[in-house]
PAZAPA-4460 file (N, C-alpha, C; in steps of 0.05 Angstrom, whole numbers, plus 32768, in hexadecimal, padded with zeros to 4 digits):
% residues 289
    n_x    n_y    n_z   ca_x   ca_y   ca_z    c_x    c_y    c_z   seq   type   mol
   708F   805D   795B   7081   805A   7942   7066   804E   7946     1      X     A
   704E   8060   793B   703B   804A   793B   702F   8035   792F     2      X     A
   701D   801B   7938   7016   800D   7931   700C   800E   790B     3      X     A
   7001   8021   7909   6FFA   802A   78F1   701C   802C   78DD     4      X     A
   7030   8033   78E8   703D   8038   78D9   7055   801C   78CC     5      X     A
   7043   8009   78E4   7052   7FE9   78E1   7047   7FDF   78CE     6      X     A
   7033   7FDF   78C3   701D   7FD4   78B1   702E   7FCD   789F     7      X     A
   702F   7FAB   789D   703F   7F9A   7881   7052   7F93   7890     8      X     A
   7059   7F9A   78AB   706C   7F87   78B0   706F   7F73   78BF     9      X     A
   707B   7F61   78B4   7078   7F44   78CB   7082   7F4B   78E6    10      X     A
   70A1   7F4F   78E6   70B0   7F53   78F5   70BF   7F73   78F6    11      X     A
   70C2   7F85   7912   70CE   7F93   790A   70DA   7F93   7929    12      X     A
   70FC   7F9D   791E   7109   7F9B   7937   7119   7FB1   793D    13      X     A
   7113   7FCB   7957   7126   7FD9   7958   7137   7FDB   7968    14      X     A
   7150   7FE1   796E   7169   7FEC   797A   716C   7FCF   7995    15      X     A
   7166   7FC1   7988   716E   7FA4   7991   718A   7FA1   799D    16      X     A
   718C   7FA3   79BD   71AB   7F97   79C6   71A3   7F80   79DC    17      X     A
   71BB   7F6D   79DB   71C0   7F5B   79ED   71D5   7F5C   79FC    18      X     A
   71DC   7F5C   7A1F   71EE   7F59   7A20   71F0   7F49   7A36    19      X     A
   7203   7F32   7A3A   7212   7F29   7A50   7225   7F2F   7A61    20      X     A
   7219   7F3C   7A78   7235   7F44   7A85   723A   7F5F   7A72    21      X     A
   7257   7F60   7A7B   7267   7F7A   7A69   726A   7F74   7A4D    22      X     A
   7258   7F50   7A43   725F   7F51   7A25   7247   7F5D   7A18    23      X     A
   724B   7F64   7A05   7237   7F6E   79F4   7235   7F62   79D5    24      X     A
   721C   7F49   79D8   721E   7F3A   79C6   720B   7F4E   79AA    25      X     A
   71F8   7F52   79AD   71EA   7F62   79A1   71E8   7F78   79A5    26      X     A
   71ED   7F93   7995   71F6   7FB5   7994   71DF   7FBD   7988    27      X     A
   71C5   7FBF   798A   71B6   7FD4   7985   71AD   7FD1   796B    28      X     A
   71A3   7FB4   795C   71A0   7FAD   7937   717D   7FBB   7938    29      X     A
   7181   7FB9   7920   7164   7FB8   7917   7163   7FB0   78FD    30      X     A
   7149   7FA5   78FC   713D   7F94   78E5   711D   7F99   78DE    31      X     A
   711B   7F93   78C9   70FC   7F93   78B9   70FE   7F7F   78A8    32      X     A
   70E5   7F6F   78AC   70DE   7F5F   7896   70C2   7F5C   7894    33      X     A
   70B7   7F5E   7880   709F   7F65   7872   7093   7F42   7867    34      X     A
   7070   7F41   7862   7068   7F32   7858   707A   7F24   783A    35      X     A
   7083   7F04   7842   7088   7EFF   7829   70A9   7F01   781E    36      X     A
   70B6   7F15   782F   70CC   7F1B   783B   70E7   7EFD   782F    37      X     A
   70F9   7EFE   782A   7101   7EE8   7825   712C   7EF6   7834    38      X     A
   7133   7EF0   7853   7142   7F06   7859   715D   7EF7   7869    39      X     A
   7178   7EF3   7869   717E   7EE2   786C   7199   7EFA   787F    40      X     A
   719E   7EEC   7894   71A9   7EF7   78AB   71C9   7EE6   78B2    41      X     A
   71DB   7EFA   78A2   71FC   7EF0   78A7   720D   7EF9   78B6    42      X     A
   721B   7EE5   78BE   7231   7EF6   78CD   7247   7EE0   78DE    43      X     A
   7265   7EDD   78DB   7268   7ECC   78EA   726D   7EC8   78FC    44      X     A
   7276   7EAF   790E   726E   7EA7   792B   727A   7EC1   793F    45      X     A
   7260   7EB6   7954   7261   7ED4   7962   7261   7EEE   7958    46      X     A
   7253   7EE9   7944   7245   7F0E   7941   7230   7F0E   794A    47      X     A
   721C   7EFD   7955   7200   7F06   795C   71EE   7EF8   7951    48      X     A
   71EF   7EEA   7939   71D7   7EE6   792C   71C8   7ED7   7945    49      X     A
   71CB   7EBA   7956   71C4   7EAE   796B   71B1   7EBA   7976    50      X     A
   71C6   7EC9   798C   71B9   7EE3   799A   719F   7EE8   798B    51      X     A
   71A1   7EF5   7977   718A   7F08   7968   7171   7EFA   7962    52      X     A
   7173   7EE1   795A   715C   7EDB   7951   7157   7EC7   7970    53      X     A
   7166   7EC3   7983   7157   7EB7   7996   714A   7ECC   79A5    54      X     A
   714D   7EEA   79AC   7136   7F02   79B4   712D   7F09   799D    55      X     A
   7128   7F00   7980   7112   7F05   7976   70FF   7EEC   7972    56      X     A
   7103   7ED6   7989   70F3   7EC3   7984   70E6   7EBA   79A1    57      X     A
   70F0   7ECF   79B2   70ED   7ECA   79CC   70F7   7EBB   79E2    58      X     A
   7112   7EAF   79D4   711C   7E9D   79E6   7134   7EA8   79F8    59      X     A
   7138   7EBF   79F6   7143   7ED2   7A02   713A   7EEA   7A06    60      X     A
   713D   7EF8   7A1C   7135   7F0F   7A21   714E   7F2D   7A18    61      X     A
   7143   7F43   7A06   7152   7F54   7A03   715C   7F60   7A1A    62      X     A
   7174   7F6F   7A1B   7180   7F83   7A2B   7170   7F97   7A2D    63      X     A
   7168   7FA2   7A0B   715D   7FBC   7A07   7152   7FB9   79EC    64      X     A
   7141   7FCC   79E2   7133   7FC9   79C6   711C   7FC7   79C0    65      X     A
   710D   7FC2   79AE   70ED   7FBF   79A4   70ED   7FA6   798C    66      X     A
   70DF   7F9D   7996   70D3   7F80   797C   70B7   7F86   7980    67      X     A
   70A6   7F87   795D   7097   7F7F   7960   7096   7F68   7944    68      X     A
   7079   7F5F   794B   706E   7F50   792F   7052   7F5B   7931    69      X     A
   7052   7F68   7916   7034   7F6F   7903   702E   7F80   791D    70      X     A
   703E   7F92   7926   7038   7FAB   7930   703E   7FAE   7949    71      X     A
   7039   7F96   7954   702C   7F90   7976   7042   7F83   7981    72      X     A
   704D   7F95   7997   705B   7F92   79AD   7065   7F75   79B5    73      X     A
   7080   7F6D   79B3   7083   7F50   79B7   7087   7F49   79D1    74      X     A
   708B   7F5E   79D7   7092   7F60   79FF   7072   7F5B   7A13    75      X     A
   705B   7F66   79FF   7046   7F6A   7A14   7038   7F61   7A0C    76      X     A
   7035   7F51   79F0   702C   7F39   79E3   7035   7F2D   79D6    77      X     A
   703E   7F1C   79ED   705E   7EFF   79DC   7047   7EE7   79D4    78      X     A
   7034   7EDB   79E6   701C   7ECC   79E7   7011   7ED3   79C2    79      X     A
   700D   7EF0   79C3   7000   7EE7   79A3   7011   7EF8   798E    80      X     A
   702D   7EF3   7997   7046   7F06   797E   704E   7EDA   797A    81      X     A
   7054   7ED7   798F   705C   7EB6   798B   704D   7EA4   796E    82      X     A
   7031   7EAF   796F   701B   7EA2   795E   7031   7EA4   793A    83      X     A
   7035   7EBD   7943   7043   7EC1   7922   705A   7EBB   791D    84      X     A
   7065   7EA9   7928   707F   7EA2   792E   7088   7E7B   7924    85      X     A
   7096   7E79   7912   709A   7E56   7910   70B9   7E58   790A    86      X     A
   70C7   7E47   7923   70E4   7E47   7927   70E8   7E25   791A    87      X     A
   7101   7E21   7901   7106   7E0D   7904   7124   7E0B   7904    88      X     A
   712C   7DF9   791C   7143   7DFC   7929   715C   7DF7   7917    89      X     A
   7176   7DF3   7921   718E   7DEB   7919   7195   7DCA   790E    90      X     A
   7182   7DBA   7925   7180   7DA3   791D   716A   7D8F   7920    91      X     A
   7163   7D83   7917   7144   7D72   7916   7134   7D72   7934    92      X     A
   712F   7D76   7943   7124   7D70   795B   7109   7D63   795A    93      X     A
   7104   7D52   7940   70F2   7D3F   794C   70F0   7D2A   7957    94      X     A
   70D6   7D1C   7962   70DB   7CFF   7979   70DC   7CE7   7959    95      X     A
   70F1   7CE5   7960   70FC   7CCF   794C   70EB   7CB5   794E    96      X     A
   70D5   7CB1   796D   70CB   7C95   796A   70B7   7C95   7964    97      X     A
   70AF   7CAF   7965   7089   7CB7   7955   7086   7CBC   793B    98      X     A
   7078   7CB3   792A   706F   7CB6   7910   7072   7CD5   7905    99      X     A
   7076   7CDF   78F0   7074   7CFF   78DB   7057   7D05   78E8   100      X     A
   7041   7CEC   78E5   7025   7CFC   78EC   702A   7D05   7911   101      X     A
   7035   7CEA   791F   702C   7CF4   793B   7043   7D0C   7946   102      X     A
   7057   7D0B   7935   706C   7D27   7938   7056   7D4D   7937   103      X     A
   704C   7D40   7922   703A   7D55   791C   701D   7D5B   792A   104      X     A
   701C   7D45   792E   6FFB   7D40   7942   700B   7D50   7962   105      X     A
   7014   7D4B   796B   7028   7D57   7986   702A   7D75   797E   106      X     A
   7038   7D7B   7965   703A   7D95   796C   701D   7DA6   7964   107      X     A
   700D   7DA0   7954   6FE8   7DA6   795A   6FE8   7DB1   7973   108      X     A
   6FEC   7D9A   797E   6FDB   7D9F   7999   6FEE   7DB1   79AB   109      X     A
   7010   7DB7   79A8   7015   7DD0   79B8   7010   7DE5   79AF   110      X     A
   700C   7DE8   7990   6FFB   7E06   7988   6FDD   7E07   7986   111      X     A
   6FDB   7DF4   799B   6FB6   7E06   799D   6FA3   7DFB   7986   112      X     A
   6FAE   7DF5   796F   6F99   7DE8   795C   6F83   7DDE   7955   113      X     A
   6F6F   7DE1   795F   6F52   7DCE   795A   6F51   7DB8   7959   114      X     A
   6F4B   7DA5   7963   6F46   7D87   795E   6F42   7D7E   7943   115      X     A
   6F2F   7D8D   793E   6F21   7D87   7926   6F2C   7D95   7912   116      X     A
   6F43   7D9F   790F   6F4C   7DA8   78F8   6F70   7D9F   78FA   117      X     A
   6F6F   7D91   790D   6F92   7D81   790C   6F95   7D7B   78F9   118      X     A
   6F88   7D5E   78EA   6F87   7D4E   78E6   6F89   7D5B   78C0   119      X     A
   6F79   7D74   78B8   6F74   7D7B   78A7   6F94   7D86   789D   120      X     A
   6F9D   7D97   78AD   6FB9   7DA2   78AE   6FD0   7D9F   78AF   121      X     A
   6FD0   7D85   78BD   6FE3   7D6C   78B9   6FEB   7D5E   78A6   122      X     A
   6FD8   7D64   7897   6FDF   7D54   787F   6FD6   7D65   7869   123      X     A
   6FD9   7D7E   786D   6FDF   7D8F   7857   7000   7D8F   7857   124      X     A
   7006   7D91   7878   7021   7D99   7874   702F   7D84   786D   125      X     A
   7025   7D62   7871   703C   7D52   7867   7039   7D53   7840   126      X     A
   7025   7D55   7841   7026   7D58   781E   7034   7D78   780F   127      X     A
   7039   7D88   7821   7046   7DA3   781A   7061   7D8C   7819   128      X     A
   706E   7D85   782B   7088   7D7E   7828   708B   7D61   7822   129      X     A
   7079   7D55   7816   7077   7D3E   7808   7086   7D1E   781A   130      X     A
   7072   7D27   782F   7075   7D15   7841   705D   7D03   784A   131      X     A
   7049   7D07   7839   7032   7CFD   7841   702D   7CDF   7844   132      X     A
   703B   7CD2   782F   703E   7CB5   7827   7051   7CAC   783C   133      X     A
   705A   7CB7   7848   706F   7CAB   7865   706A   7CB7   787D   134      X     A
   704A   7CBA   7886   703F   7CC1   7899   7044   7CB7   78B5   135      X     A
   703A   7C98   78B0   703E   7C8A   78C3   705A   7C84   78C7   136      X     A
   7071   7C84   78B9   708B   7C7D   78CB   708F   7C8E   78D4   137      X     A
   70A5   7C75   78E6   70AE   7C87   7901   70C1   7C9E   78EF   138      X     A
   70CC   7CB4   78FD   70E2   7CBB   78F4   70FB   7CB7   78F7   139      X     A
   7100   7CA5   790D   7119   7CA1   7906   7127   7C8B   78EB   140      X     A
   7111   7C8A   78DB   7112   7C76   78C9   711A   7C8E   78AC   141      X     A
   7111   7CA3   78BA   7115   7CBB   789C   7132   7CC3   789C   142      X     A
   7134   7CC7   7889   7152   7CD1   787C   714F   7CF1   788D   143      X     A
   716D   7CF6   7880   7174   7D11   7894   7162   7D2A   7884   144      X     A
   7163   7D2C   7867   7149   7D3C   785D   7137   7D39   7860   145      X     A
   7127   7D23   7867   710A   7D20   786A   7108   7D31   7886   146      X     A
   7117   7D2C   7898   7116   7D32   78B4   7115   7D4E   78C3   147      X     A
   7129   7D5C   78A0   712F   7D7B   789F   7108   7D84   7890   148      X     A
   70FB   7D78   787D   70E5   7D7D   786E   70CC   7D7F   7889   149      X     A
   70D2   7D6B   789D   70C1   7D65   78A5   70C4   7D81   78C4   150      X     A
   70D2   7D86   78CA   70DB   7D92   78DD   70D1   7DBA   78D4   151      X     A
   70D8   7DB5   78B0   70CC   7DD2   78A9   70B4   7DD3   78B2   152      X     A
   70A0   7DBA   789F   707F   7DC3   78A3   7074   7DBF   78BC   153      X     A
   7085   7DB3   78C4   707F   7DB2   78E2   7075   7DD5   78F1   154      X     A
   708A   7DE7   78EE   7094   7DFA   78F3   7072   7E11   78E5   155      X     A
   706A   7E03   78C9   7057   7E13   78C1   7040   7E09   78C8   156      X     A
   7040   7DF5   78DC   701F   7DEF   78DD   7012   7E00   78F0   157      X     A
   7018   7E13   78FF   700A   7E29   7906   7000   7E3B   78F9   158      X     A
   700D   7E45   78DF   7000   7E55   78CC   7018   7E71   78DA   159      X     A
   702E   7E6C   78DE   7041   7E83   78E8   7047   7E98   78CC   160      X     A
   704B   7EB3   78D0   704A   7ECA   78C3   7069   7ED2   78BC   161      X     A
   707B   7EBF   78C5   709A   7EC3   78C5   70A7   7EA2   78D0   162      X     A
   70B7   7EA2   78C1   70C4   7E8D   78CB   70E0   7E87   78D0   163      X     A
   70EE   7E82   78E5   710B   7E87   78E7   7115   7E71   78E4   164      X     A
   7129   7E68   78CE   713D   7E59   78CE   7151   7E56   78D4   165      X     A
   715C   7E4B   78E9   717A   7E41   78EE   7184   7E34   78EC   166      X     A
   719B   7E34   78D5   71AD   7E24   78C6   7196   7E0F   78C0   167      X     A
   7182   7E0C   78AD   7172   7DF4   78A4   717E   7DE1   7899   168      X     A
   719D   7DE3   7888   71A4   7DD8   7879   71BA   7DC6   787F   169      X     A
   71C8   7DC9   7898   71E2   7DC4   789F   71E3   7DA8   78A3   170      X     A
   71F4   7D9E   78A5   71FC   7D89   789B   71F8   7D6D   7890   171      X     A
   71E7   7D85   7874   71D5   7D69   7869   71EC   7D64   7840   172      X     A
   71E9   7D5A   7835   71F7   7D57   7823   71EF   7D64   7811   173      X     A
   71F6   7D71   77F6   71EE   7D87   77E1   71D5   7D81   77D8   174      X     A
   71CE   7D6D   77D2   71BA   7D61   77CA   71A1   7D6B   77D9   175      X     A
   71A8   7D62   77ED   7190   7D61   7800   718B   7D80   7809   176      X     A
   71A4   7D8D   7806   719D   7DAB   7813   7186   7DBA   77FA   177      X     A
   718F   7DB6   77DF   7182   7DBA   77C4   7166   7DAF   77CD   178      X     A
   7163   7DA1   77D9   713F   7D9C   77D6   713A   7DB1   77F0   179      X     A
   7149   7DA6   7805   713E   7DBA   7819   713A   7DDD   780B   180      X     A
   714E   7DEB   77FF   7148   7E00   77F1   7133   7E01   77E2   181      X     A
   7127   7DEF   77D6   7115   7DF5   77D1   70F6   7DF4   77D3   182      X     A
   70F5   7DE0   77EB   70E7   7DDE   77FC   70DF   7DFA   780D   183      X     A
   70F4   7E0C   7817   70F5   7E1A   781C   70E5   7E37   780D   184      X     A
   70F0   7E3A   77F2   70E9   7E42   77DB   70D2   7E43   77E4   185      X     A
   70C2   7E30   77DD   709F   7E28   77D8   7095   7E30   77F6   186      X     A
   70A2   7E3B   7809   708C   7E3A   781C   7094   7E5A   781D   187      X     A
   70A4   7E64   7812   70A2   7E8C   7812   7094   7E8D   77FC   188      X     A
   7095   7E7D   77EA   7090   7E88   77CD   706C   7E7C   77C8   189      X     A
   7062   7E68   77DA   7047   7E66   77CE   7035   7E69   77ED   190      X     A
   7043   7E6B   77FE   703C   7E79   7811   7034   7E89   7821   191      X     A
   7047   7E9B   780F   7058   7EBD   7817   705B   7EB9   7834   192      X     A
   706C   7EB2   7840   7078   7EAB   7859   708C   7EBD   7863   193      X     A
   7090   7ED6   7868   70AC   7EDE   7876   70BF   7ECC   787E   194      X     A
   70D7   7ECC   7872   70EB   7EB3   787B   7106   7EC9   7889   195      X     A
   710E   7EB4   7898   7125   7EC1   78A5   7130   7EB1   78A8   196      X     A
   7155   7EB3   7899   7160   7E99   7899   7180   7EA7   78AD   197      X     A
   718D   7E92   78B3   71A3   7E97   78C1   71B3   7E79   78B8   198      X     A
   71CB   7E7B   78A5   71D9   7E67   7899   71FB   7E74   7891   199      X     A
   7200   7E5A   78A0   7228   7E5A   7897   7227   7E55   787C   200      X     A
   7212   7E4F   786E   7218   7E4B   784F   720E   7E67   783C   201      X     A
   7227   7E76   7837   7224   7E92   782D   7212   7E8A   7811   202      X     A
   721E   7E76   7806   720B   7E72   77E4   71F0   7E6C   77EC   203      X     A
   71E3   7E57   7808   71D0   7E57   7809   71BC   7E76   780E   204      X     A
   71C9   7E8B   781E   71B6   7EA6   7821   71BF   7EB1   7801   205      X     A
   71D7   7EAE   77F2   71D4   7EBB   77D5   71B9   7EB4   77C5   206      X     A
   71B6   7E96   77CD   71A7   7E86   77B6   7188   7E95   77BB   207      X     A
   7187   7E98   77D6   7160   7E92   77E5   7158   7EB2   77E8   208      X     A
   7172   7EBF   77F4   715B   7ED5   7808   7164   7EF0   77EA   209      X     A
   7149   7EF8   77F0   714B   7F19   77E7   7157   7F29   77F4   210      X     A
   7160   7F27   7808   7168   7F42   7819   7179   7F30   7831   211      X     A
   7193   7F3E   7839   719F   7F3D   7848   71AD   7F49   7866   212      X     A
   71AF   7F40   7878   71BA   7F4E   788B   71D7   7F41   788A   213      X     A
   71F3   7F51   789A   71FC   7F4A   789D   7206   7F53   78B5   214      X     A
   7212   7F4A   78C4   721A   7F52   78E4   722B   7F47   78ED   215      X     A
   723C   7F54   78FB   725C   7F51   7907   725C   7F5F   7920   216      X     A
   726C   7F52   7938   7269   7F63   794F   7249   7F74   7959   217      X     A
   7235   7F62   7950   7221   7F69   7961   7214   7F7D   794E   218      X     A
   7217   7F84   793C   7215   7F9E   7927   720A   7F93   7904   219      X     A
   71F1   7F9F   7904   71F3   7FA2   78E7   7206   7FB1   78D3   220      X     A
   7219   7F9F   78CC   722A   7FB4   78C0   7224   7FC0   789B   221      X     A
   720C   7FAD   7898   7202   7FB2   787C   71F1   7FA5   7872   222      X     A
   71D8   7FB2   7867   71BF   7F99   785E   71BA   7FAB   783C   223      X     A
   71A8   7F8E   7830   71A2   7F92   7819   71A1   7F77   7804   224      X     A
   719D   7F81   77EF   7197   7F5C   77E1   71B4   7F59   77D6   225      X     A
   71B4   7F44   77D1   71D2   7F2E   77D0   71DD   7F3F   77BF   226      X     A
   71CF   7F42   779E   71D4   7F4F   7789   71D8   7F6B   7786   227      X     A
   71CE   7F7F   779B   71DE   7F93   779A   71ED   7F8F   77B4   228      X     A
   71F4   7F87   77C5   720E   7F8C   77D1   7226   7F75   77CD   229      X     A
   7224   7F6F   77B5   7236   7F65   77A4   7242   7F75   778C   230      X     A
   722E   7F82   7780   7237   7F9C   776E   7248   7FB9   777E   231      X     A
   723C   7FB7   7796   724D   7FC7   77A3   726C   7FC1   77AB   232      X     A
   7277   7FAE   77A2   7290   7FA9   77A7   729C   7FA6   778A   233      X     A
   728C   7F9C   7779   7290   7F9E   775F   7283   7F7E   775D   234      X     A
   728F   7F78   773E   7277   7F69   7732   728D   7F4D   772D   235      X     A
   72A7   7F5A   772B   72B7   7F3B   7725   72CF   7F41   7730   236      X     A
   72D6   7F2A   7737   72F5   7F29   774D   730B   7F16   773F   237      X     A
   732A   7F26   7741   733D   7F1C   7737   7345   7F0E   7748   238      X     A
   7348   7EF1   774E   735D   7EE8   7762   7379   7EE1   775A   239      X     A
   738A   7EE3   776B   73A3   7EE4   775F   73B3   7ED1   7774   240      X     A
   73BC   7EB8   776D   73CB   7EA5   777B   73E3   7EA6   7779   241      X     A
   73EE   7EBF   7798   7401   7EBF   7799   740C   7EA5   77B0   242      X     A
   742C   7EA3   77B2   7435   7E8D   77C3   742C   7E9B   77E4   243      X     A
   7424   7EAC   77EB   7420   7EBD   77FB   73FF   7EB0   7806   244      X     A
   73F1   7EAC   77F1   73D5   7EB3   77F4   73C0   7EBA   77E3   245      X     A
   73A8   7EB7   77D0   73A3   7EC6   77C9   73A2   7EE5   77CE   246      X     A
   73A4   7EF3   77B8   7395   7F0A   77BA   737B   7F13   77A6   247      X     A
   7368   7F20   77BA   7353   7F26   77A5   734E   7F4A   779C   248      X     A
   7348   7F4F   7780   7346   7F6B   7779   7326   7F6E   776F   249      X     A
   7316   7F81   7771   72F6   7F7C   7773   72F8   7F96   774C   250      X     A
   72E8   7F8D   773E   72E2   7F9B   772B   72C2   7FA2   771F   251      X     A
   72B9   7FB6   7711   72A2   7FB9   7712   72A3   7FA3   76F5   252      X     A
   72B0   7F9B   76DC   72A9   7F8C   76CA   72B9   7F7A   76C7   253      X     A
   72B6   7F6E   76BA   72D0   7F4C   76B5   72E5   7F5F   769F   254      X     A
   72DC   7F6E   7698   72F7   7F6F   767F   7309   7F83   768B   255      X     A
   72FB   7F92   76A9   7312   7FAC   76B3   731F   7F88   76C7   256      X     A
   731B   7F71   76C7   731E   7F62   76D3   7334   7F54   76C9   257      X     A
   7330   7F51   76A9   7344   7F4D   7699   7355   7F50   7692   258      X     A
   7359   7F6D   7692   7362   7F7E   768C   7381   7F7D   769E   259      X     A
   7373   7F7F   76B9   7389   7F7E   76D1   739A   7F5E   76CE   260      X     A
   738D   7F48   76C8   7395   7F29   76C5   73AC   7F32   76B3   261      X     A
   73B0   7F3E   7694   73BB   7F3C   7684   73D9   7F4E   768C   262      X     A
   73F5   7F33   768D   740C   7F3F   7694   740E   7F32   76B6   263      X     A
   73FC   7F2D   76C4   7402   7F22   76DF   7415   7F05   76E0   264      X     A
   742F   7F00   76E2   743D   7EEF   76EC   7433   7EDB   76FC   265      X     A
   7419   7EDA   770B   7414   7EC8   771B   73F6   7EC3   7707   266      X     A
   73EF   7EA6   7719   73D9   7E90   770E   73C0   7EA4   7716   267      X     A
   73A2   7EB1   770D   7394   7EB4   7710   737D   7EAA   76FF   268      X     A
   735F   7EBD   7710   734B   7EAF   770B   733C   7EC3   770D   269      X     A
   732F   7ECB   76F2   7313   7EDF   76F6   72FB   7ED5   76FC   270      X     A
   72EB   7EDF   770F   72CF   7ECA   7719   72B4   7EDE   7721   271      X     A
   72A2   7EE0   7719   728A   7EF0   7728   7289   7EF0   774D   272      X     A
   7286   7F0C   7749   7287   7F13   7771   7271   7F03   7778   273      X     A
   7277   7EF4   7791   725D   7EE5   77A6   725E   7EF7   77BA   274      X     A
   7247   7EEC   77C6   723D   7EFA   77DC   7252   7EF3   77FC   275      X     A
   7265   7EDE   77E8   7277   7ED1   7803   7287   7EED   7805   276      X     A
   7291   7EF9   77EA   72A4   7F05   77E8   729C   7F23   77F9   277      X     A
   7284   7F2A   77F3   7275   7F3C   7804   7276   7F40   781B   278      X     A
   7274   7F29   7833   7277   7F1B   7845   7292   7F19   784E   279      X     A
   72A7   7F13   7844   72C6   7F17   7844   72CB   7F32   784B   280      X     A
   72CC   7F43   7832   72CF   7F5C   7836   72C1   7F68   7843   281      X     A
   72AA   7F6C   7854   72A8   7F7F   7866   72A9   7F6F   7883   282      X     A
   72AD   7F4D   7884   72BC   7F53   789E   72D2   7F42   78A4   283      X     A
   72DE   7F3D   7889   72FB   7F32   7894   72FE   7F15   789B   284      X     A
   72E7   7F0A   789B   72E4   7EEB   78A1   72D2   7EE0   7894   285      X     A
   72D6   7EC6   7895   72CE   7EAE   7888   72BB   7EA3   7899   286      X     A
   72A6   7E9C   788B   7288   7E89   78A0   7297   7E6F   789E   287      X     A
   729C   7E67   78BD   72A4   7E49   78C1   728D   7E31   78C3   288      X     A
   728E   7E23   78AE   7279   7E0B   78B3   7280   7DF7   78C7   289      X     A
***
């Protein structure tokens, strides 16, 4: 495909495999995500997601495949595909004994940044995540959200064109995940940032991303936004608490939903389809937190 025909996209990834040995963690995915992009990548343990976004971030090398960003070859320009790139990890990895500013002053200076314009950008980003007034503490003095806030803009002070999240939210309390969401929010939404999220919390990719992947055994086995591949199973689910187990029956309206409830001997519950349920049914398991 040529360059011309990439035009608008941040990231594009084809026939992507990984393998170890005789395993084969990654089967050949592909992905697109476009300026602005809001795209959220499921699947549970050991299907790949790992794998995937560590050779699309360079920290692994593919088996086989094509990545680029904004057109250009990630293999034969990683040096300036990297530029467009801001990873923020699984869990805080900042130096807990250096200040929000000198956390941020450090990473300036491994992306190359100007002297003379650190200082300017630094403190855009602590005031993006409303950290500015707690500059000077150390961080190990910040709470576990401040540390998650500080770790995002961290991630955007290069001015990156995509940004991959892994699990941002995990094991912080509801509260705190709600600001991080929307923290999050504000930096696709007044930014236009390509986001790429990877989370055991199915309501958190219902809540954020427009568009979904899902993947099992190394395989996209289905993408699209939350809301239609939730209508594709139907729109409301009967559960039915038998001594056995639930069982669930998928309907396109609550009253063909009703309908079925009225005369059942056992305890049920009519409820709107989630994206968990989506997730269930096409692969049989449950995301373990």
């Amino acid at each position: 495909m040529a360059v011309a025909e990439r035009a608008g996209k941040v990231l594009e990834a084809r026939g992507l495999v990984k393998k170890f040995g005789e395993k084969t963690a990654v089967a050949g995915i592909a992905l697109d995500i476009r300026e602005g992009d809001f795209t959220g990548l499921l699947g549970p343990n050991g299907a790949g997601k790992t794998t995937t976004i560590k050779m699309l971030t360079g920290l692994i090398k593919p088996t086989g495949g094509e990545i680029y960003y904004y057109g250009r070859d990630f293999f034969t320009c990683p040096k300036d595909a990297k530029r467009h790139i801001g990873v923020v990890p699984q869990h805080s990895n900042v130096d807990r004994d250096l200040t929000a500013y000198e956390n941020l002053y450090l990473h300036s200076i491994l992306h190359g940044i100007p002297k003379k314009r650190r200082r300017e950008k630094i403190y855009e980003a602590l005031e993006f995540a409303g950290l500015l007034d707690h500059r000077d503490r150390q961080v190990k003095t910040f709470s576990g959200g401040m540390k998650r806030r500080l770790v995002l803009v961290r991630a955007l002070l290069h001015g990156p064109g995509i940004l991959f999240l892994d699990e941002p939210t995990v094991g912080l309390d509801p509260q705190i995940r709600k600001n991080i969401w929307d923290l999050i929010l504000k930096i696709n939404q007044q930014k236009g940032m390509a986001i790429l999220l990877t989370t055991h919390y199915i309501e958190e990719a219902e809540k954020l991303c427009r568009s979904t992947y899902i993947i099992d055994k190394g395989r996209i086995i289905i993408k699209g936004a939350p809301d239609d591949l939730k209508k594709d199973i139907g729109g409301y689910v009967l559960e039915i608490f038998r001594e056995d187990g639930i069982e669930e029956a998928f309907f396109a309206s609550k009253e063909d939903a009703l309908e079925r409830l009225r005369g059942c001997p056992h305890t049920c519950k009519v409820r709107e389809v989630t994206l968990e349920d989506v997730f269930i049914k096409l692969t049989g398991k449950r995301i373990n937190v």
